[in-house]
N, C-alpha and C positions, 0 to 999 in steps of 0.2 A: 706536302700537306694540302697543297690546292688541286690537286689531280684529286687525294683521296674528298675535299670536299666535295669538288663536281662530280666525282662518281656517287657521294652520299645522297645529291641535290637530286639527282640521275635515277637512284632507284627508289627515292620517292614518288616523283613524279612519275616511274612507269609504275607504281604501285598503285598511285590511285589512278592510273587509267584504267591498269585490272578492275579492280574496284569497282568505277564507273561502268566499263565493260561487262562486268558481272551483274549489277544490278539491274542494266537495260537487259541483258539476258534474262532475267529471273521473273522481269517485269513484263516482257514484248512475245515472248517467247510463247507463252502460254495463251497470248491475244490472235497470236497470227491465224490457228484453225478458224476463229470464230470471224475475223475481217476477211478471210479465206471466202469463207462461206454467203460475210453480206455481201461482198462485192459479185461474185456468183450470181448472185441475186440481182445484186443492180444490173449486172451485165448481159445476164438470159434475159432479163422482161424487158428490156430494150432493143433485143439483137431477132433478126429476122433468124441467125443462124450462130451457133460459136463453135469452134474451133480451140484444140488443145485447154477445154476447160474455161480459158477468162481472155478469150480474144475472139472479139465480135466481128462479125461481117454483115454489114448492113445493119441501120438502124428503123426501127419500126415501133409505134406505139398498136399493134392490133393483138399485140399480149396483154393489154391494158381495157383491151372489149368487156369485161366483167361488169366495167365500170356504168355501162350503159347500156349493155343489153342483158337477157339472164345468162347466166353461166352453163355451160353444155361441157358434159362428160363424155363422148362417146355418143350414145342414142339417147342417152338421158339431159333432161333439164332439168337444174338447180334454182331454186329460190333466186334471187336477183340479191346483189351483195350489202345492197344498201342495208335494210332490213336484218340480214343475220347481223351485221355489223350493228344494227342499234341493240337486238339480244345479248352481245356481248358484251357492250356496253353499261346495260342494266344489268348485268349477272353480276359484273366487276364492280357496279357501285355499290349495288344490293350488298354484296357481300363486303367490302369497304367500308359501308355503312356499319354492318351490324357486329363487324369484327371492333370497330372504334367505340361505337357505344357501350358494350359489353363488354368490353376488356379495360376500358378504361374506369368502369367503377370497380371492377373485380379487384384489378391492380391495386386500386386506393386502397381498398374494404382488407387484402393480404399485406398488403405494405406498411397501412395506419389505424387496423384495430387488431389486437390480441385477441385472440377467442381458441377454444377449445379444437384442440384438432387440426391448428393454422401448418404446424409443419408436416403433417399428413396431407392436408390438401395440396400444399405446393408441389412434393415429391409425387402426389396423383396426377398434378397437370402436366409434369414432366412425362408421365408414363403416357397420356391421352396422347399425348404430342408424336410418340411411337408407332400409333395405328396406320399406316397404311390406308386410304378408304378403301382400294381394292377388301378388303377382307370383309369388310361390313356390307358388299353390293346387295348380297340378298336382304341381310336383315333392313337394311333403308331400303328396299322395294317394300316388302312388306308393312315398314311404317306407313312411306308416302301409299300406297295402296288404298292399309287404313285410315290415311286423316284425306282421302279422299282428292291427292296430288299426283296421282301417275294419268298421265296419259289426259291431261286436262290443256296440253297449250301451255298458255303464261304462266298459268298456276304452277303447272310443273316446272318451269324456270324458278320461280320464286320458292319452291321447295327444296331444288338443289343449288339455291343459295344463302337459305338456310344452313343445308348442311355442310356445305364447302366455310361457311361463316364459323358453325361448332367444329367443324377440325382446324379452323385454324384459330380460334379464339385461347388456345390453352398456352401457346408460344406468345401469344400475343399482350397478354395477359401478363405474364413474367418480365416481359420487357418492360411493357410498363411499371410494372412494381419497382423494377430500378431506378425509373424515371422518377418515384414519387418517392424512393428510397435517398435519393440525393438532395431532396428538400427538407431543409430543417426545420425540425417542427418547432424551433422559438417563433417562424414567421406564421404557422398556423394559428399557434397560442394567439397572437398578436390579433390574431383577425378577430377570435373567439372572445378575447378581452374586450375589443371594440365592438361587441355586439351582436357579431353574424354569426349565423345559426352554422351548424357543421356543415349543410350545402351550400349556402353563398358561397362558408368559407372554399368550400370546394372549387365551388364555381369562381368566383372572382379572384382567388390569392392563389390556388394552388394549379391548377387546368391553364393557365397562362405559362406559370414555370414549366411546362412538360409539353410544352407544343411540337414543340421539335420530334421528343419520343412520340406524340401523337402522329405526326404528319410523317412519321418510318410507318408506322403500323401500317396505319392506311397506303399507303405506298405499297407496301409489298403483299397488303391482302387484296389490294387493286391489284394488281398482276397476278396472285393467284387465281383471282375468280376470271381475268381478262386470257389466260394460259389454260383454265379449265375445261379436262377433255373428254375425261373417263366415264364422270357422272352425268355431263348432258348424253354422251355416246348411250349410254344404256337408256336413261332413262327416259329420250325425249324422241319420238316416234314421227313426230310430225312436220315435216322437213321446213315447215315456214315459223319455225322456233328451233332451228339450228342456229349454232355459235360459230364462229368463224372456223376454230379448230378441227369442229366436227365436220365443216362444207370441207377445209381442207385435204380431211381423212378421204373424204369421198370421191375428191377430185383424184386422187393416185389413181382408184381402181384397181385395173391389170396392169403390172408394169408395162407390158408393152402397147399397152395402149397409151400411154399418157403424154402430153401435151405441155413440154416442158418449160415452152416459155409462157405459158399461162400460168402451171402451177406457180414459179421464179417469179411472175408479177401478185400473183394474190399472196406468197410468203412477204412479198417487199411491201405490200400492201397491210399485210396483220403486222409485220415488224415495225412501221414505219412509227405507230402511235406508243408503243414501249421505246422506242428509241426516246422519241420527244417527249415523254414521262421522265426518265432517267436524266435527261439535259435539264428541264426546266426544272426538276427538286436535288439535283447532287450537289449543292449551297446545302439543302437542311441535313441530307446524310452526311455530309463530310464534316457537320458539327453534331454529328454524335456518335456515340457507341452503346452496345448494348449493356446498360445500365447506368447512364447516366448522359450528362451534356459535356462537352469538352470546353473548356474553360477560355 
């Protein structure tokens, strides 16, 4: 009897080592290409030379020259980093901006009025959400053309983050609708009873409850517009209203031309401010999910 308990004790315990064992697998496994690749990163822009991939030989900050002089590709010279860097900047709020203000009345308006047509709209926004912007290049050349935003500088920045804002406003939108789906509306009533008109009530009893879903939105429409590559690439002609992505693309060139512990320092340089995005709010994502708050 006591042999077969300690063998019972025996194969539970290597049961939940599997267990254990498997989860870290399921969990680590799938991280390792991506820490693969920062460390890469960390290890080129600091390495005069590396070897076998992630072992340096000698250390050197003159991969880090961007920082202070302009940027040179070959025969060419680049805008100076600072500058693209604050384009990006503005593209990512702009869009941030107009993704939280527009989707969060949308959301209210699908979430907390009835109207004619409300579950055709929603099943529409899911479809918007399907487009691809590649497919629409020409027809938004043509718009921005006619409201008089191609080829203007800032303006054209502020054009395509407009429209980087409407593609992502229809996801954004939905989300919030579940945020304002999980407020009960005895607590509106209550506001309503007490006097305040239906946007106080909005503004002061119900936009508190859904902060959290507010501050995801913004979050991930700030890294859409802070990652956006396609629409400044087309649309933005004038190299001293490039975004970091687009200076990126440029710096490749010809493969064998390129300069690889510079490229490795300006990747570590655009990564570094998403890194510390994702650290300083993963408190508000890990209290929530899409469609409501976590208790």
């Amino acid at each position: 009897m006591a042999t077969g308990g300690r063998s019972s004790r025996s194969w539970r315990y290597v049961s939940k080592v599997l267990k254990v064992l498997v989860i870290l697998g399921v969990a680590v496994i799938p991280l390792i290409p991506i820490w693969s690749m920062v460390a890469w990163l960390a290890i080129q822009s600091f390495s005069k030379k590396v070897t076998l991939g992630l072992v340096p030989l000698g250390l050197s900050i003159e991969n880090w020259r961007f920082l202070w002089s302009p940027v040179r590709a070959g025969l060419k010279e680049y805008p100076n980093i600072w500058p693209v860097t604050i384009n990006t900047l503005l593209l990512a709020l702009g869009v941030s901006m107009l993704v939280v203000l527009v989707s969060t009345l949308g959301g209210y308006a699908i979430s907390r009025i009835d109207f004619k047509g409300r579950t055709l709209l929603m099943e529409f926004i899911i479809a918007l959400h399907a487009f691809p912007s590649i497919i629409l290049l020409i027809a938004l050349f043509i718009i921005l053309n006619k409201l008089g935003l191609y080829g203007k500088g800032i303006i054209t920045l502020i054009g395509i983050a407009i429209i980087k804002a409407g593609l992502e406003i229809p996801m954004s939108t939905w989300i919030i609708k579940g945020f304002f789906d999980s407020i009960p509306w005895d607590l509106e009533w209550a506001a309503l009873v007490d006097g305040c008109s239906r946007l106080k009530a909005w503004k002061s009893v119900i936009l508190p409850q859904v902060l959290p879903g507010i501050a995801a939105v913004a979050i991930f429409s700030f890294l859409a517009g802070w990652s956006e590559f396609l629409l400044v690439f087309t649309y933005v002609k004038d190299e001293t209203y490039y975004t970091l992505p687009v200076l990126l693309y440029h710096m490749i060139g010809e493969f064998k031309f390129i300069d690889w512990g510079l490229l490795a320092a300006m990747g570590l340089f655009y990564t570094i401010p998403t890194l510390l995005f994702f650290t300083l709010t993963q408190k508000v994502l890990l209290r929530i999910y899409v469609g409501g708050v976590k208790g």
